[in-house]
MDAnalysis code that builds the backbone (N, CA, C; Angstrom):
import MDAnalysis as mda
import numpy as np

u = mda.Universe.empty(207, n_residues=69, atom_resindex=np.repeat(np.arange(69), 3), trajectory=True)
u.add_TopologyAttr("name", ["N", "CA", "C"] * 69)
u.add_TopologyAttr("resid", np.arange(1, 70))
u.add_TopologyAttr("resname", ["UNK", "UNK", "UNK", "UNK", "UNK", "UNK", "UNK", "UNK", "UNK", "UNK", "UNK", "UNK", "UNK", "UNK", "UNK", "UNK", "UNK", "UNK", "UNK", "UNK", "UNK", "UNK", "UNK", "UNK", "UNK", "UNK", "UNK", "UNK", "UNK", "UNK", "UNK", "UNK", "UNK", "UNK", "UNK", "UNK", "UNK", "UNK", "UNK", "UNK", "UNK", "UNK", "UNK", "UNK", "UNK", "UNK", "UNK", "UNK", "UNK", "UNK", "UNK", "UNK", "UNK", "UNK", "UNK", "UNK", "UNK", "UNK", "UNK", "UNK", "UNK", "UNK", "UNK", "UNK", "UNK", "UNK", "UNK", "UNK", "UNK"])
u.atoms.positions = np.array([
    [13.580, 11.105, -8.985],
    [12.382, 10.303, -8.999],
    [11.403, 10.893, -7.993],
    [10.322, 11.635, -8.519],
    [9.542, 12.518, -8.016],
    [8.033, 11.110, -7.327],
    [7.767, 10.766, -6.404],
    [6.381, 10.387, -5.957],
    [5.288, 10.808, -6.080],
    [4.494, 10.426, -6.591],
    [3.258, 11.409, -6.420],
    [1.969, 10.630, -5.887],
    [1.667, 10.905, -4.150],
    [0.580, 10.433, -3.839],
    [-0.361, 11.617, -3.038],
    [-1.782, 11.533, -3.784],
    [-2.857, 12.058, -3.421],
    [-3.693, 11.600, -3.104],
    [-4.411, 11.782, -1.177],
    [-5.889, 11.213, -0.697],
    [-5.628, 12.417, 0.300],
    [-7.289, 12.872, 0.401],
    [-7.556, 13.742, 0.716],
    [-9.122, 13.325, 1.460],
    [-9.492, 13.474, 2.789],
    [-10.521, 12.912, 3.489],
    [-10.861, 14.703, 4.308],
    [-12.261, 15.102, 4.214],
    [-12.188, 16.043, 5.243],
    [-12.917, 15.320, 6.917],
    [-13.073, 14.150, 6.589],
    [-13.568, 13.463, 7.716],
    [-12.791, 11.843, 7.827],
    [-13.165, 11.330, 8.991],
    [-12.004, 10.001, 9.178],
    [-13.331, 9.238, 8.446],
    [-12.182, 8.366, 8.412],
    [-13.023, 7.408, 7.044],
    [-12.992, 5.972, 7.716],
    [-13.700, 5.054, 8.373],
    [-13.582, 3.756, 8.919],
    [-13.176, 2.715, 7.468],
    [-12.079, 1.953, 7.606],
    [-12.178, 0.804, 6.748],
    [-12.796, -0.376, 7.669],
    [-14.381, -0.706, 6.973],
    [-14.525, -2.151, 7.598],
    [-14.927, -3.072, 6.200],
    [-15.765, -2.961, 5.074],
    [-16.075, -4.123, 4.726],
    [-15.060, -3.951, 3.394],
    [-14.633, -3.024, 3.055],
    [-13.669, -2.690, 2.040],
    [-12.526, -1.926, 2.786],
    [-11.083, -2.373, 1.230],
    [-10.104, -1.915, 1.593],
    [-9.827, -0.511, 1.004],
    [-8.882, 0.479, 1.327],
    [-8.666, 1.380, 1.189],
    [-7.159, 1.557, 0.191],
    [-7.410, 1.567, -0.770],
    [-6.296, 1.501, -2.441],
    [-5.887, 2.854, -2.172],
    [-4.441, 2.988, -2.263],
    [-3.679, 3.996, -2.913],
    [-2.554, 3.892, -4.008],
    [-2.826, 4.305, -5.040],
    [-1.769, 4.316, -6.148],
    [-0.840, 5.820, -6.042],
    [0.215, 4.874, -5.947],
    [1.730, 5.466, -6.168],
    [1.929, 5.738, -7.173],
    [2.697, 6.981, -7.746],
    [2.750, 6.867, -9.112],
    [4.584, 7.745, -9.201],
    [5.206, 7.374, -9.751],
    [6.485, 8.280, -10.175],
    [6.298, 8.863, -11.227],
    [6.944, 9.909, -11.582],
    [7.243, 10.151, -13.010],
    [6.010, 9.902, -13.944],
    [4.816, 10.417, -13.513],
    [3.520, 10.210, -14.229],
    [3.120, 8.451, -14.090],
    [3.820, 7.816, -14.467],
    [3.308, 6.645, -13.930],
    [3.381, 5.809, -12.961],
    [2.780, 4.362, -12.779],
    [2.284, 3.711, -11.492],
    [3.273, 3.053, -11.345],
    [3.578, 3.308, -9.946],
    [5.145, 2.956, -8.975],
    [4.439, 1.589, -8.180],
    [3.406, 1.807, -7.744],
    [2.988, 0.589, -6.962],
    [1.516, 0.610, -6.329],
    [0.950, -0.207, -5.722],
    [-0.652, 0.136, -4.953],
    [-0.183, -0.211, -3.889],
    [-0.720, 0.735, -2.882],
    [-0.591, 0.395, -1.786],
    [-1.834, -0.326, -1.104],
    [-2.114, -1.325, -0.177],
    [-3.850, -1.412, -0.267],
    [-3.669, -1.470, 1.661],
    [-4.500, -0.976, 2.670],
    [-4.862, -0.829, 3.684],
    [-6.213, -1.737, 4.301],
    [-6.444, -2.549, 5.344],
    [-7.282, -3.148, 5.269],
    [-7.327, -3.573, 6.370],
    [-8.924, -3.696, 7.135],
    [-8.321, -4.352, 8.864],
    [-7.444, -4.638, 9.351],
    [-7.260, -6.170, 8.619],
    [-6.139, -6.890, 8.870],
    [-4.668, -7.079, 8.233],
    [-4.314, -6.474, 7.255],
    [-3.074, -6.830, 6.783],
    [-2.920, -5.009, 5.709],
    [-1.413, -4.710, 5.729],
    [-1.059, -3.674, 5.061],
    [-0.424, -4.493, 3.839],
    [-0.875, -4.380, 2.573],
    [-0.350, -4.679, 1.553],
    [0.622, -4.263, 0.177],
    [1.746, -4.138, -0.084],
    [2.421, -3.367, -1.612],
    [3.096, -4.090, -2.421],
    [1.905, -4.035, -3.501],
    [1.970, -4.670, -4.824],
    [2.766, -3.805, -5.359],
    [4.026, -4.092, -5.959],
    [4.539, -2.981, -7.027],
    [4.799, -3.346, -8.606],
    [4.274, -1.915, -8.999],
    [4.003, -2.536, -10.799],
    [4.624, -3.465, -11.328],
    [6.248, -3.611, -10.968],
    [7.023, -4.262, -11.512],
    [7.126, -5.769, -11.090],
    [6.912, -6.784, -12.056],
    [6.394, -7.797, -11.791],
    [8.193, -8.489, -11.741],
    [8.242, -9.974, -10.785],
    [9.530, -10.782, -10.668],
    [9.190, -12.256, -11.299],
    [10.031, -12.407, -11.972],
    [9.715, -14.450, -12.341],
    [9.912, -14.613, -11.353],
    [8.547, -15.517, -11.492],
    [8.780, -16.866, -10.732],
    [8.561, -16.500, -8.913],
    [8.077, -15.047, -8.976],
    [8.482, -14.702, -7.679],
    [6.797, -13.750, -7.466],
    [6.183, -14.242, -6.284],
    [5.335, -13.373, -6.351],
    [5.574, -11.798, -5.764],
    [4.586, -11.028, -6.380],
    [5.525, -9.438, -5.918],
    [4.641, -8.976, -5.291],
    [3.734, -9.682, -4.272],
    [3.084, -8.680, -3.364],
    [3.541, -9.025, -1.843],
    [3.828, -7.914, -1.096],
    [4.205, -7.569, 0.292],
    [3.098, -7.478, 1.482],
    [2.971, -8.596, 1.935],
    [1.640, -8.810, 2.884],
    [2.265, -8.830, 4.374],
    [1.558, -7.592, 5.251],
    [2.118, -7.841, 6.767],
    [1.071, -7.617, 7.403],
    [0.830, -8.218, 8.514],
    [-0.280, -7.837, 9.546],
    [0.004, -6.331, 10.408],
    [-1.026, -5.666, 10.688],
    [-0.751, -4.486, 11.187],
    [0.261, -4.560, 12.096],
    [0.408, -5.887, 13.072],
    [1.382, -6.395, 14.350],
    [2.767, -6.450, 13.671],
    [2.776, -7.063, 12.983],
    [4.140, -7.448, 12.346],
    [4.534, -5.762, 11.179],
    [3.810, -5.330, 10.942],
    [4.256, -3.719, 10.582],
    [5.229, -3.106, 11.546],
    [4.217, -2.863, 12.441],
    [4.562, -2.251, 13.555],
    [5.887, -2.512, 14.214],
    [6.090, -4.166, 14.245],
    [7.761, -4.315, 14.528],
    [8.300, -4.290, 14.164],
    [8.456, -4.150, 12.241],
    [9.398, -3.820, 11.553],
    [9.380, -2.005, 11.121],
    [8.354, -1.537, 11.673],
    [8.491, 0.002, 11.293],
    [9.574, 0.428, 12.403],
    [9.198, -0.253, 13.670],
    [9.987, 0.229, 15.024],
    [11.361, -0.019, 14.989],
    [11.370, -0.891, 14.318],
    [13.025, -2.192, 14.341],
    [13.932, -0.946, 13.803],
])
């Protein structure tokens, strides 16, 4: 299962009044969006759950302690 993500900036890019979308894609198609945004890192993934919502919402703070953990 090959990933395939492409963004390419030759300068830093500020996110303030919009968020910053990246689509994931495997195997030619879409694995998930990733979305970046002041306040919260978000991943929606294509694959939808009953009854269960499937998006992954953390504040940059609470990232950070589970990236470290």
């Amino acid at each position: 299962m090959a990933h395939e993500i492409s963004v390419r900036f030759r300068q830093a890019v500020d996110i303030e009044n919009c968020d910053l979308k990246i689509t994931v894609k495997t195997d030619g198609e879409v694995f998930g969006t990733l979305t970046l945004s002041k306040g919260t890192i978000d991943w929606r993934p294509k694959k939808k759950w009953r009854g269960r919502s499937n998006e992954f919402r953390m504040t940059w703070e609470a990232f950070d302690r589970k990236i470290r953990s």
